[in-house]
N, CA, C and O of each residue as an XYZ file, in Angstrom:
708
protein
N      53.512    -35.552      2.672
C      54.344    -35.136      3.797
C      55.765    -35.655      3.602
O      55.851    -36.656      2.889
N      57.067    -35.082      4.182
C      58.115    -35.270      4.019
C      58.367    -36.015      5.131
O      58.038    -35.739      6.285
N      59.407    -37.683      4.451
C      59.575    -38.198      5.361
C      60.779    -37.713      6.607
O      61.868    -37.240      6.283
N      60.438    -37.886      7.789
C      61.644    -37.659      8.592
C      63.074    -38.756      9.153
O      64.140    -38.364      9.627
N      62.671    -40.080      8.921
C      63.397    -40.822      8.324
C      63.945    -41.161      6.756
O      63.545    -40.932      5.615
N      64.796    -41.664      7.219
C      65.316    -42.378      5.597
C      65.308    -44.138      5.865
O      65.241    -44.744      6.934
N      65.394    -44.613      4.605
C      65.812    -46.072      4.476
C      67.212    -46.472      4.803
O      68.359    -46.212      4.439
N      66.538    -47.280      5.722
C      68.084    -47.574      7.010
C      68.331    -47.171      8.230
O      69.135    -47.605      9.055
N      67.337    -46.028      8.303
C      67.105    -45.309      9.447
C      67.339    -45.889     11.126
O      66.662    -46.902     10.948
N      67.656    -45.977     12.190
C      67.701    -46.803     13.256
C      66.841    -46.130     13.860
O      67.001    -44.916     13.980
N      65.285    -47.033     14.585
C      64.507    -45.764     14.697
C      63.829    -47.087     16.568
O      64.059    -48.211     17.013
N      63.327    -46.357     16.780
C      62.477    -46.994     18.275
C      60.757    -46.608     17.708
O      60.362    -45.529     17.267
N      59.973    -47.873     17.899
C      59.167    -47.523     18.047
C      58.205    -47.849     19.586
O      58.597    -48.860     20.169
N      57.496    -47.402     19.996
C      57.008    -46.964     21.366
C      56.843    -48.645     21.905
O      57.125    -49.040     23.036
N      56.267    -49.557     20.675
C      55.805    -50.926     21.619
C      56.343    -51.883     20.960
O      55.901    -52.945     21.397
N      57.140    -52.055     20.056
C      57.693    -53.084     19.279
C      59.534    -52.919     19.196
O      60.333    -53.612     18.568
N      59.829    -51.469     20.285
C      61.373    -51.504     20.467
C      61.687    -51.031     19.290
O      60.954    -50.441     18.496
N      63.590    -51.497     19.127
C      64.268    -50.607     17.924
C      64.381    -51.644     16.921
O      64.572    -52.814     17.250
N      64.280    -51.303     15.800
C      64.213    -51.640     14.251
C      64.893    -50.605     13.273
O      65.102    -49.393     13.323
N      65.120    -51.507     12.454
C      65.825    -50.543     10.889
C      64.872    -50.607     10.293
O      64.137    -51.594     10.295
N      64.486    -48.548      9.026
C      63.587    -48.733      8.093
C      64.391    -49.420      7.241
O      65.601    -49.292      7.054
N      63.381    -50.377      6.596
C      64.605    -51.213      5.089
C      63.467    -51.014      3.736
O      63.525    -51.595      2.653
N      62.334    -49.897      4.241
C      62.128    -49.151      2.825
C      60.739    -48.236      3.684
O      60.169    -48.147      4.771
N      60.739    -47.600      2.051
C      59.278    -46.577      2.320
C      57.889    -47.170      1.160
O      58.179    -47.510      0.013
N      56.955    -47.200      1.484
C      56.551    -47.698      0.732
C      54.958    -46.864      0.033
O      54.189    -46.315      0.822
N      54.756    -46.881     -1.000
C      53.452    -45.964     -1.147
C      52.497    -47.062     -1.022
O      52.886    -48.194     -1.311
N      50.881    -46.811     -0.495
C      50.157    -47.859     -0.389
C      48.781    -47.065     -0.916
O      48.866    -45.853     -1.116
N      47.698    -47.658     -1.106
C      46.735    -47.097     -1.787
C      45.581    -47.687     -1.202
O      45.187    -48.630     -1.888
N      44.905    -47.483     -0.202
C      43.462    -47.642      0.329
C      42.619    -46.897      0.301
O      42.541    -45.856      0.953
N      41.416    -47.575     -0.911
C      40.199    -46.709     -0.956
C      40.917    -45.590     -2.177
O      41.411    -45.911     -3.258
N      40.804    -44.461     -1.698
C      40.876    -43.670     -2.603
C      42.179    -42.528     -2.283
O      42.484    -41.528     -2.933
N      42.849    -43.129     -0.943
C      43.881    -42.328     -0.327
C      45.187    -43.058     -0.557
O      45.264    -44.272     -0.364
N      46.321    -42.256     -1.009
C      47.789    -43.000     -1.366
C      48.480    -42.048      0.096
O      48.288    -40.895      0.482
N      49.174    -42.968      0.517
C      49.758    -42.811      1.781
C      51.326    -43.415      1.576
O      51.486    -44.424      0.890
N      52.278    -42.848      2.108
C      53.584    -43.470      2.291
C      53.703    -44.019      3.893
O      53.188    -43.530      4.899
N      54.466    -45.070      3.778
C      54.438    -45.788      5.300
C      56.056    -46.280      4.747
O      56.569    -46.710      3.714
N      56.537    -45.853      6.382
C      57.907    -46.812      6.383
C      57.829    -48.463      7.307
O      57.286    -48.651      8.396
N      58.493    -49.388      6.525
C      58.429    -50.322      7.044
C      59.882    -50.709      7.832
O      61.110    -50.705      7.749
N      59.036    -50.952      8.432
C      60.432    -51.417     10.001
C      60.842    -52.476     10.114
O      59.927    -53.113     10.635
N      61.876    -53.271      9.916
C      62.491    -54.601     10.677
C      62.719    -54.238     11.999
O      63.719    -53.542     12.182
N      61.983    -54.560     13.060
C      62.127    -54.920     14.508
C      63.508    -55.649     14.626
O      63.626    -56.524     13.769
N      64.486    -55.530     15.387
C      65.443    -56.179     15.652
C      65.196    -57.562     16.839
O      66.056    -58.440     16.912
N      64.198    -57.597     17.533
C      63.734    -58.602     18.359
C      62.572    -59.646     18.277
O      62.338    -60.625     18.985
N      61.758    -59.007     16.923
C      61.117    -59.953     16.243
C      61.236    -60.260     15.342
O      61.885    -59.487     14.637
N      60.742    -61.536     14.686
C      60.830    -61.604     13.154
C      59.357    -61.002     12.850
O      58.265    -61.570     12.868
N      59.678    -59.734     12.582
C      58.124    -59.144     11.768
C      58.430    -57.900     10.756
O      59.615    -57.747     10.461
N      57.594    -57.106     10.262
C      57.769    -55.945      9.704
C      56.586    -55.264     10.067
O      55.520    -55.854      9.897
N      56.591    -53.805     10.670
C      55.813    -53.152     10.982
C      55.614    -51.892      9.744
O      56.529    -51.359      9.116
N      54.273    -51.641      9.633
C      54.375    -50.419      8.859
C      53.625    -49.391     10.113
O      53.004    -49.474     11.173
N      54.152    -48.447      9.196
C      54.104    -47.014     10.057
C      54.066    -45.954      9.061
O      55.024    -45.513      8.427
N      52.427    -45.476      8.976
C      52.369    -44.139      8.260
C      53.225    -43.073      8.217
O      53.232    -42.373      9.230
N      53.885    -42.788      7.396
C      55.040    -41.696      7.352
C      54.614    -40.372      7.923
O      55.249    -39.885      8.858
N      53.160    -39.531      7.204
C      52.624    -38.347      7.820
C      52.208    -38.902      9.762
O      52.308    -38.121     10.709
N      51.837    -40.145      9.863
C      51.648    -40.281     11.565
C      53.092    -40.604     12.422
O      53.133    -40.461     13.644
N      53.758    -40.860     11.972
C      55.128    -40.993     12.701
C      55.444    -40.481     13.870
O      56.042    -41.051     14.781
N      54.812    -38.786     13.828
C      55.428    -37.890     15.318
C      54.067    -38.771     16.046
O      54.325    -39.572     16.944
N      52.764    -38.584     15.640
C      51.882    -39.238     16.515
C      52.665    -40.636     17.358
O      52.778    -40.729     18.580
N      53.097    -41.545     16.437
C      52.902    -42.704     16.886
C      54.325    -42.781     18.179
O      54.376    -43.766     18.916
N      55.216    -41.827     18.286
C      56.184    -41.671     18.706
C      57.661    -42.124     18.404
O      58.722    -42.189     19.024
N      57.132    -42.445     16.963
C      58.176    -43.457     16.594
C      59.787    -41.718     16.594
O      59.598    -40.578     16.168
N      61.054    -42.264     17.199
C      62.001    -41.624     17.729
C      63.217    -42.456     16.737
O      63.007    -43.531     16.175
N      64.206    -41.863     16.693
C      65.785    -42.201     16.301
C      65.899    -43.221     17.109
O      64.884    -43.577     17.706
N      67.085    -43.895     17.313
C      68.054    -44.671     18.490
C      68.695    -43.556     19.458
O      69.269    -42.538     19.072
N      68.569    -43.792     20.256
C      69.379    -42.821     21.289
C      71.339    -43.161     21.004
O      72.092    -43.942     20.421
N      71.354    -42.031     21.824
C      73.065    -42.291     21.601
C      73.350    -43.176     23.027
O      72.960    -43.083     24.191
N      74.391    -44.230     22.158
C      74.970    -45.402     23.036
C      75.602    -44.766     24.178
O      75.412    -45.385     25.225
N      76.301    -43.703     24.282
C      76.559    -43.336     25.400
C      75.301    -43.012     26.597
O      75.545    -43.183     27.791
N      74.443    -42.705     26.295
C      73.493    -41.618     27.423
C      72.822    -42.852     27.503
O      72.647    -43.190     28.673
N      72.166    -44.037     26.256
C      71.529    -45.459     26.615
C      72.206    -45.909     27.651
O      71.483    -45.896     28.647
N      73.432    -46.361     27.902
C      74.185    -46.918     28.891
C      74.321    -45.913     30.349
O      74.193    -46.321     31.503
N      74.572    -44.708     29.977
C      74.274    -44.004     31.003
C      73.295    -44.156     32.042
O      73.523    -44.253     33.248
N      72.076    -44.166     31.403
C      70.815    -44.343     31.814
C      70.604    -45.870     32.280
O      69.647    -46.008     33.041
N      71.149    -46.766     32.042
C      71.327    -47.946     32.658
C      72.225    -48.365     33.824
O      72.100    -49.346     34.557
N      73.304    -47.257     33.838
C      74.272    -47.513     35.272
C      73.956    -46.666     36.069
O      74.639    -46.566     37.088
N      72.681    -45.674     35.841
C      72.131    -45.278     37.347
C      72.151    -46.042     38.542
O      72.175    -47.272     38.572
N      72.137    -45.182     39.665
C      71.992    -46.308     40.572
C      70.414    -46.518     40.729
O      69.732    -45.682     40.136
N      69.761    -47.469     41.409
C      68.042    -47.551     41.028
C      67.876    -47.371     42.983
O      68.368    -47.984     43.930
N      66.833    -46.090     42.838
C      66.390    -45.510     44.567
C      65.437    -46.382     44.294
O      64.827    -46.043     43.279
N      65.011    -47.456     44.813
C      63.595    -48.118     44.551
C      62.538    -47.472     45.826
O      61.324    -47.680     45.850
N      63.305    -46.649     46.862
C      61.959    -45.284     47.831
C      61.405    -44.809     46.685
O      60.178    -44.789     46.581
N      62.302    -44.316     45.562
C      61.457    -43.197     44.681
C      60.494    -43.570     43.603
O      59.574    -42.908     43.122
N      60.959    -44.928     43.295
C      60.456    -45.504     42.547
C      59.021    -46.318     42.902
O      58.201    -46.705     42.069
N      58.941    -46.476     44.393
C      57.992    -47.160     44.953
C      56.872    -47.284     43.872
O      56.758    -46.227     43.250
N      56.000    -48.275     43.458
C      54.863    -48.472     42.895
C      53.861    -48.285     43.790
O      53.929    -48.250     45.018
N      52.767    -48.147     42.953
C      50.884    -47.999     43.842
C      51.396    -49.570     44.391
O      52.242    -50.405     44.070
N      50.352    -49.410     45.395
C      50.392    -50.493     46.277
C      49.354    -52.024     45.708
O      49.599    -53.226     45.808
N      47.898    -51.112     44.977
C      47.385    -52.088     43.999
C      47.786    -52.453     42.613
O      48.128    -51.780     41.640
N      47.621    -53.885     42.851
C      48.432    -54.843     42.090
C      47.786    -54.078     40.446
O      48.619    -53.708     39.619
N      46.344    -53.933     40.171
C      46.073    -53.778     39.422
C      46.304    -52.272     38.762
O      46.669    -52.079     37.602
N      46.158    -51.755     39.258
C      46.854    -50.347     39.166
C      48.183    -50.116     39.038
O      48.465    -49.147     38.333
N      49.346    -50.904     39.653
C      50.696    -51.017     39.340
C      50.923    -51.516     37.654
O      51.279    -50.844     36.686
N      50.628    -52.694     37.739
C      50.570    -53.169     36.589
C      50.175    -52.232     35.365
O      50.872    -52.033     34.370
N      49.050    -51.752     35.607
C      48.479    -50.854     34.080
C      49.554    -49.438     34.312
O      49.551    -48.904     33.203
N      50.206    -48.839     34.984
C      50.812    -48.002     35.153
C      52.067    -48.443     34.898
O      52.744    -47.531     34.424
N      52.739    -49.597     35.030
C      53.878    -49.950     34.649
C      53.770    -50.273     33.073
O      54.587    -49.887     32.236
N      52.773    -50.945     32.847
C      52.058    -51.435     31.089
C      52.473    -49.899     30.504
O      53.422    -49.700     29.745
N      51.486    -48.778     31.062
C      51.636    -47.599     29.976
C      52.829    -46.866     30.152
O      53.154    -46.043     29.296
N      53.669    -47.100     31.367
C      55.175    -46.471     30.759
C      55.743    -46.981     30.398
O      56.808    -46.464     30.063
N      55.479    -48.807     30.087
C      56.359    -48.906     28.846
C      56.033    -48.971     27.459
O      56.709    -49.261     26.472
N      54.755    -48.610     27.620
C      54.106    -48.247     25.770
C      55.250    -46.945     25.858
O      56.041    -46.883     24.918
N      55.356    -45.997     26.855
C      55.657    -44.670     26.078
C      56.942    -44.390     25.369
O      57.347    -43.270     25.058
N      57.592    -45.633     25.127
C      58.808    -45.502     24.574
C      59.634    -44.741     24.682
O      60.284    -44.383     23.700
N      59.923    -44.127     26.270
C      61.016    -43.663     26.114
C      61.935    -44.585     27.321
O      61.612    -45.182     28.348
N      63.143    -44.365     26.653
C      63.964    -44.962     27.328
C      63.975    -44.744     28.927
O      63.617    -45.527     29.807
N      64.456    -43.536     29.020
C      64.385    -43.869     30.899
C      63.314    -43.733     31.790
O      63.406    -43.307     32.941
N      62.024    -44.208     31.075
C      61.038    -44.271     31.466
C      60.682    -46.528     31.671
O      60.173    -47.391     32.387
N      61.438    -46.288     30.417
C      61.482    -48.300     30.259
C      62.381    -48.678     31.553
O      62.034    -49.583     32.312
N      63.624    -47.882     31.762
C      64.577    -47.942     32.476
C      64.004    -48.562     33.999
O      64.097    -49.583     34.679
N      63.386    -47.283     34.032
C      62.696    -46.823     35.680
C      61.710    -48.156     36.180
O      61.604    -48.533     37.347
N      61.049    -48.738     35.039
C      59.811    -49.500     35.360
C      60.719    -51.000     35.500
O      60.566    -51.847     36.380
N      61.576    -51.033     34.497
C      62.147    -52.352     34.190
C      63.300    -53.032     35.357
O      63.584    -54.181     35.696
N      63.906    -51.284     35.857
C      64.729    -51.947     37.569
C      63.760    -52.242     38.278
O      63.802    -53.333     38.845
N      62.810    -51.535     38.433
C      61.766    -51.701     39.571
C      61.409    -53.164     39.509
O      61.636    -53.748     40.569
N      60.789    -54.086     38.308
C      60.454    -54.941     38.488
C      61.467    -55.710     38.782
O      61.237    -56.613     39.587
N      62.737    -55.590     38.273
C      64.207    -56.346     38.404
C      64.280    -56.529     40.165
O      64.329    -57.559     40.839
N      64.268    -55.439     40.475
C      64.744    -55.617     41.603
C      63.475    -56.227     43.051
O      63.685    -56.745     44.148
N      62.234    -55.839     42.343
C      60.870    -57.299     43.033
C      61.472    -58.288     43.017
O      61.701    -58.985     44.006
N      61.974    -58.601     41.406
C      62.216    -60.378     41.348
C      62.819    -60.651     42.233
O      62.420    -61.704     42.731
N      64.000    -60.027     42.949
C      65.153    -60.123     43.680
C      64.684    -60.468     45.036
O      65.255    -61.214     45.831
N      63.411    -59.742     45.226
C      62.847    -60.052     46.545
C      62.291    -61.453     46.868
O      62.473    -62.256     47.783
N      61.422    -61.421     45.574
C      60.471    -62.344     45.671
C      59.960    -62.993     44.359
O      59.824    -61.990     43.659
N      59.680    -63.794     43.775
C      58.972    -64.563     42.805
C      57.895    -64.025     42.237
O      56.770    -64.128     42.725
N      58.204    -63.306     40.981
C      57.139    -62.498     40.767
C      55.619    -63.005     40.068
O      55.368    -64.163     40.400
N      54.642    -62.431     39.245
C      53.449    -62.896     39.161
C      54.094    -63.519     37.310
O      55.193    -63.888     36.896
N      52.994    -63.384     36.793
C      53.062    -63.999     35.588
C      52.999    -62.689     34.594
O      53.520    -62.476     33.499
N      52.181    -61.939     35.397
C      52.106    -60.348     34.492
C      53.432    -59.706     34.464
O      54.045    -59.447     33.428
N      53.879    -59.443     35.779
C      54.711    -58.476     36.597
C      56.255    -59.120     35.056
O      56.642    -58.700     33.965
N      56.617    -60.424     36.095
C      57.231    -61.225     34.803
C      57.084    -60.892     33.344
O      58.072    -60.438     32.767
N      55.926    -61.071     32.662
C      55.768    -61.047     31.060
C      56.491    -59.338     30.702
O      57.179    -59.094     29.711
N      56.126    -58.358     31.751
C      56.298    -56.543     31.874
C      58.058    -56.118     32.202
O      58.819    -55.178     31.972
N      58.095    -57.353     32.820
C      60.652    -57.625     33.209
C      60.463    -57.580     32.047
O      60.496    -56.498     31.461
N      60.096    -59.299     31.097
C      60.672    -59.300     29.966
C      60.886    -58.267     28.970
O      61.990    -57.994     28.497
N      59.744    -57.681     28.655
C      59.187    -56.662     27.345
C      60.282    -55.530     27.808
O      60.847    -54.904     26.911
N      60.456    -55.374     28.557
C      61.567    -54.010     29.562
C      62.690    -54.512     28.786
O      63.141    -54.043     27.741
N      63.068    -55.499     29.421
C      64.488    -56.142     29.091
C      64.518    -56.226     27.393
O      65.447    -55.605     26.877
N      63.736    -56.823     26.621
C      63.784    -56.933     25.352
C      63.505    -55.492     24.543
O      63.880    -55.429     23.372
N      62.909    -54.436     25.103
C      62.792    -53.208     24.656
C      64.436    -52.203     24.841
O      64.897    -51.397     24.033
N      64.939    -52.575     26.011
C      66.612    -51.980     26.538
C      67.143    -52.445     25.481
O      67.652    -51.761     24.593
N      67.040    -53.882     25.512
C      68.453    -54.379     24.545
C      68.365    -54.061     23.064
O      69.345    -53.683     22.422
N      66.631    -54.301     22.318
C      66.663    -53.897     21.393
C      67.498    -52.247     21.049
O      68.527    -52.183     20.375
N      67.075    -51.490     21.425
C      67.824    -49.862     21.308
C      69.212    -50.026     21.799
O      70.079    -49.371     21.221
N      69.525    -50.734     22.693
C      71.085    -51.285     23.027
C      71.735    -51.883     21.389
O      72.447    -51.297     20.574
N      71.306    -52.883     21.370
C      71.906    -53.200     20.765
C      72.219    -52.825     19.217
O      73.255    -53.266     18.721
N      71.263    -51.945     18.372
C      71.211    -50.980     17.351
C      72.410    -50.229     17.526
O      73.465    -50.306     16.896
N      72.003    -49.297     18.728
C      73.136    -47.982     19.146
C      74.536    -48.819     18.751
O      75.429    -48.521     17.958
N      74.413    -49.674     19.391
C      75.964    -50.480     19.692
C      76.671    -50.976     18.884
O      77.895    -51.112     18.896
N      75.643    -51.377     17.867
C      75.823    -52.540     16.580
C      76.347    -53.881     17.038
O      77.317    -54.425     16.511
N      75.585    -54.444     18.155
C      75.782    -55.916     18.505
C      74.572    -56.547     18.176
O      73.511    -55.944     18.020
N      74.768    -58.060     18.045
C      73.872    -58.800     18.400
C      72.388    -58.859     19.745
O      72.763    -58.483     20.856
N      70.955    -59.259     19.661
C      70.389    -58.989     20.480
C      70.754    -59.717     21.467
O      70.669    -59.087     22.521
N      71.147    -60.832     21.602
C      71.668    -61.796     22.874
C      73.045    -60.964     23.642
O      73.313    -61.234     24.812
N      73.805    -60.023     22.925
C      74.866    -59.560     23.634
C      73.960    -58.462     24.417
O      73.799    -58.303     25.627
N      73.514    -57.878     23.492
C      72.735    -56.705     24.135
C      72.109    -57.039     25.213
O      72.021    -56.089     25.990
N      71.549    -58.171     25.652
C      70.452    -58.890     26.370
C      71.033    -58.742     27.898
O      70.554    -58.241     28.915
N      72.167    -59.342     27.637
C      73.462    -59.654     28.148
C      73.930    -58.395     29.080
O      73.834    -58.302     30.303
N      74.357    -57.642     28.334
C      74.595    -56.026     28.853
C      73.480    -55.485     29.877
O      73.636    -55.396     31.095
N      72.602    -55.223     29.330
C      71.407    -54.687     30.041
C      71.080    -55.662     31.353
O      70.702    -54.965     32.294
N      71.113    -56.793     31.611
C      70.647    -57.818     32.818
C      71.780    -57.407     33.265
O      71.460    -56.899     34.339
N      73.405    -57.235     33.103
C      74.145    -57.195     33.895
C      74.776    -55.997     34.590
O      75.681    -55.822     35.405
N      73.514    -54.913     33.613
C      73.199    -53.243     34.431
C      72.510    -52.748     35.534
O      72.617    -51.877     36.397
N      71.505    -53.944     35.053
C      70.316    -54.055     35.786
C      70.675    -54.394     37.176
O      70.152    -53.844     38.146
N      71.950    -55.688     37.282
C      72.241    -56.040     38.526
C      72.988    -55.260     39.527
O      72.965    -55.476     40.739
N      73.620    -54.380     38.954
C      74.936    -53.112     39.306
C      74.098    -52.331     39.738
O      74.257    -51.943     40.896
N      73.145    -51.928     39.105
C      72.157    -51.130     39.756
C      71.605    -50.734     40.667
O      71.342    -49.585     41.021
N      71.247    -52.420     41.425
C      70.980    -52.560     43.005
C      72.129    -52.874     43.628
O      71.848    -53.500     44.651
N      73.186    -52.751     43.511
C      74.245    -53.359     44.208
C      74.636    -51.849     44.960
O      74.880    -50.830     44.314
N      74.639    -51.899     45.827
C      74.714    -50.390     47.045
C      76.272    -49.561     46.341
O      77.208    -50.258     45.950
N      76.302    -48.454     46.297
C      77.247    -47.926     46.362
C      78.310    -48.034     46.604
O      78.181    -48.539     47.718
N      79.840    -47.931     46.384
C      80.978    -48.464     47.357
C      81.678    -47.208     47.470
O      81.845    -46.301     46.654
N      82.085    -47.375     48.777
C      82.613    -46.082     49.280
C      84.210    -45.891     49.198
O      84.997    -46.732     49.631
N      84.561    -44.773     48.635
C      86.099    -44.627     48.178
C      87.014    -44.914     49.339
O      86.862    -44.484     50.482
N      87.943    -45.660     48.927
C      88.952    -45.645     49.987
C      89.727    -43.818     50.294
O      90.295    -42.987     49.585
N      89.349    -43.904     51.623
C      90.598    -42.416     51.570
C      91.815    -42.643     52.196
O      91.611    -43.015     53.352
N      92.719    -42.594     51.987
C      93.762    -42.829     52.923
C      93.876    -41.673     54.679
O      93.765    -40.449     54.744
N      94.060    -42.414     55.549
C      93.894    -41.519     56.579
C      94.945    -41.016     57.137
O      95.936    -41.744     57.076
N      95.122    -39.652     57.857
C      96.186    -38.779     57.913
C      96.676    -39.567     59.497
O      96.023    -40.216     60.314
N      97.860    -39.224     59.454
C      98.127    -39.813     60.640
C      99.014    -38.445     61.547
O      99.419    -38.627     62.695
């Protein structure tokens, strides 16, 4: 199969965030030779491989463009629309699988929501561990698009996150007299 990346590629994958391919590699199990690209994660120290023919499966995607990433972060956040199930356990696994699905304004959606709980109240240990992975999944693809560091990126995104809930401000008009 033809790869749809290249080496160097800036790519997202669905649960480990954005990484550079920094090669392709042929591998040989059993009696099947397979190409897999290997990923440097930008937020871990690891390398992921990723079957080249499974790629569309696994959802692995480009970097989004830095403009529409940021876009999608200075929404304002309706948390009516966003409301979660009311059970804890059911919130949770529903917040868990939209942020496996790697897409960005799906990470977006789940990651104000919990942002803006914390704000209320002191959240659980899950709810918490599900901010972080949000926050570290934004900045990773932030910070690729951007070509910054992950701590700037980190940086950016918490201080989107906060603009977010901050109410609207209403234009001054000047009044006719």
């Amino acid at each position: 199969m033809t790869a749809l990346f290249g080496i160097g590629s800036k790519v997202v994958h669905p649960c480990y965030g954005a990484g550079t391919i920094v090669r392709i590699q042929e591998k040989t199990i059993g009696e099947t030779n397979n190409a897999y690209y290997i990923i440097r994660p930008i937020s871990r120290d690891m390398q992921l491989m990723v079957p080249v023919d499974r790629a569309h499966e696994v959802n692995l995607r480009p970097v989004g463009d830095l403009t529409r990433l940021r876009q999608a972060l200075r929404e304002p956040c309706d948390l009516a629309q966003e409301a979660p199930p009311l059970d804890l356990r059911q919130r949770q696994s529903a917040m868990r699988a939209r942020l496996k699905s790697g897409s960005f304004g799906e990470v977006v959606r789940v990651t104000r929501l919990l942002y803006a709980m914390s704000t209320k109240r002191p959240l659980g240990s899950v709810d918490r561990e599900l901010l972080e992975q949000g926050k570290a999944f934004l900045a990773s693809e932030l910070a690729l698009a951007a070509e910054v560091e992950m701590a700037e990126a980190l940086q950016e995104v918490e201080a989107m996150l906060q603009q977010a809930l901050e109410p609207p401000q209403e234009e001054d008009t000047p009044s006719q007299a």
